[in-house]
C-alpha positions in Angstrom: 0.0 0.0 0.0 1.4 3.0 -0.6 1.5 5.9 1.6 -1.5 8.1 -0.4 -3.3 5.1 -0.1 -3.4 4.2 3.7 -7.0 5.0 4.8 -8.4 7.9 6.5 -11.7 8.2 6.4 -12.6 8.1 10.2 -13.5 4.7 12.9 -15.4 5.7 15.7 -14.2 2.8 17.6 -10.7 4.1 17.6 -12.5 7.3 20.0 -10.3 9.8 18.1 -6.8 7.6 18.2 -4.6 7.0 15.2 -3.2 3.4 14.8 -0.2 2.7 13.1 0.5 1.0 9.2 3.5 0.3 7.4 3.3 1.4 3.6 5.6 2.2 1.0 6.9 5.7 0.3 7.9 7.3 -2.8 10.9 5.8 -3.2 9.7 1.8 -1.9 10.7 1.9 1.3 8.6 0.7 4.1 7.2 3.7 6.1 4.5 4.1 9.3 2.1 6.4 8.5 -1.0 6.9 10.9 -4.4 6.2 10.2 -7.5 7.3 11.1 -9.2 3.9 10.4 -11.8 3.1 7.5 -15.5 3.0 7.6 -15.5 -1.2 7.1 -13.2 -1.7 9.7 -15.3 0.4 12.0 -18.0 -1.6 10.5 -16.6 -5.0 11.8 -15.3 -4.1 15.2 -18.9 -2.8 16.3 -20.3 -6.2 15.2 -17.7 -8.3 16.9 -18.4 -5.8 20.2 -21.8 -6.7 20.3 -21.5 -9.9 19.6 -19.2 -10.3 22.4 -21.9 -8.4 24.5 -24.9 -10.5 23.5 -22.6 -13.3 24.7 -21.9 -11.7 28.0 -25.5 -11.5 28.4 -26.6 -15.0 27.9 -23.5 -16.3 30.0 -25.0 -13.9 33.0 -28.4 -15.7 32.4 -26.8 -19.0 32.8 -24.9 -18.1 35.7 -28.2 -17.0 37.2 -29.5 -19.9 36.6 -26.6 -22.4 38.3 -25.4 -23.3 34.8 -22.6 -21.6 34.1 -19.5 -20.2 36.2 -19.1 -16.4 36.8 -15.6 -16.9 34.7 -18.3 -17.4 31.4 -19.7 -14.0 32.1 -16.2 -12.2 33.0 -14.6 -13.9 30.0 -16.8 -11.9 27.3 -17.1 -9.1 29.2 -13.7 -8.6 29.2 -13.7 -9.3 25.1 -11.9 -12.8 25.3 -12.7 -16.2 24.2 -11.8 -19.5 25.2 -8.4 -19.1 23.6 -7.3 -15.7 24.7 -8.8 -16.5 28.4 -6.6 -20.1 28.1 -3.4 -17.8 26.6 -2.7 -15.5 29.4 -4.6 -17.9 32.4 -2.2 -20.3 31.4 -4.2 -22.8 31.7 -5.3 -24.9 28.7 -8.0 -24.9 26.5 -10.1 -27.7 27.7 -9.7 -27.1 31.3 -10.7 -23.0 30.9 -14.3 -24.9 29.1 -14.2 -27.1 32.4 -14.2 -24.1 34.6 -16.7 -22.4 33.1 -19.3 -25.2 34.2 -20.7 -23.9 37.8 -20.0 -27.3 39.6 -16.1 -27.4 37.9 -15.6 -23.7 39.0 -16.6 -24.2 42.6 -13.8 -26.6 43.0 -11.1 -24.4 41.8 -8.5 -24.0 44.6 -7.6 -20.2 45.4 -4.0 -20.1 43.6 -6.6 -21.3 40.3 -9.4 -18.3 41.1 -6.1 -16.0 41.6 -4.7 -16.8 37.7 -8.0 -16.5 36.3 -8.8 -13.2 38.3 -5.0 -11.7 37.3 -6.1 -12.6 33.6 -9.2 -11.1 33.8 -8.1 -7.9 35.7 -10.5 -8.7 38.8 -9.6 -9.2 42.4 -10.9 -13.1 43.3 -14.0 -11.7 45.4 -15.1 -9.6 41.9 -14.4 -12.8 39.8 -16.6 -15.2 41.9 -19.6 -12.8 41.5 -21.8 -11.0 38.8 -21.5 -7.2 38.6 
């Protein structure tokens, strides 16, 4: 892409900020120029936000309802998934799915509730209950 061509049309998601892309200047090399974002980016990162929101809000429904663990609900609102959550938990994949079942969580020993709630940004009190 060359300089001219890096978008600038405006995201509202980026509240104002300009993000950093490499391009190519006059002469080929490989520049940073800052953007302002495009409309279809904007476009996609309000869908993926509310589709992480709708999520939150079904996970706090099945908490509610002795379903789910309060991890489910912290892990979307906190715009993560199973892999990100797994990733800087450190635990792995198929364990962070176990702990997200309400009878798997309530086992979890306090040095377990203390990763999760250091990954999540939470104290353990604040990650064992709903907002």
């Amino acid at each position: 892409m060359d300089v001219d061509a890096v978008p600038q049309e405006g995201n509202a998601t980026l509240d104002g900020h300009r993000k950093l892309m490499y391009a190519r200047d006059a002469s080929g090399h490989t520049v940073t120029v800052g953007s302002r974002g495009w409309e279809a980016e904007e476009i996609v990162t309000t869908h993926a936000v509310e589709a992480l929101v709708a999520q939150a809000g079904e996970a706090r429904a099945r908490v509610l309802a002795g379903t789910a663990s309060p991890l489910e609900f912290w892990m979307y609102e906190r715009r993560m998934d199973v892999a990100l959550l797994s990733q800087t938990s450190g635990f792995w994949q198929w364990r962070v799915r176990r702990h997200l079942q309400a009878r798997h969580f309530a086992d979890l020993s306090p040095a377990q509730l203390a990763r999760y709630a250091d990954a999540l940004g939470l104290s353990v009190e604040g990650l064992k209950r709903l907002p």
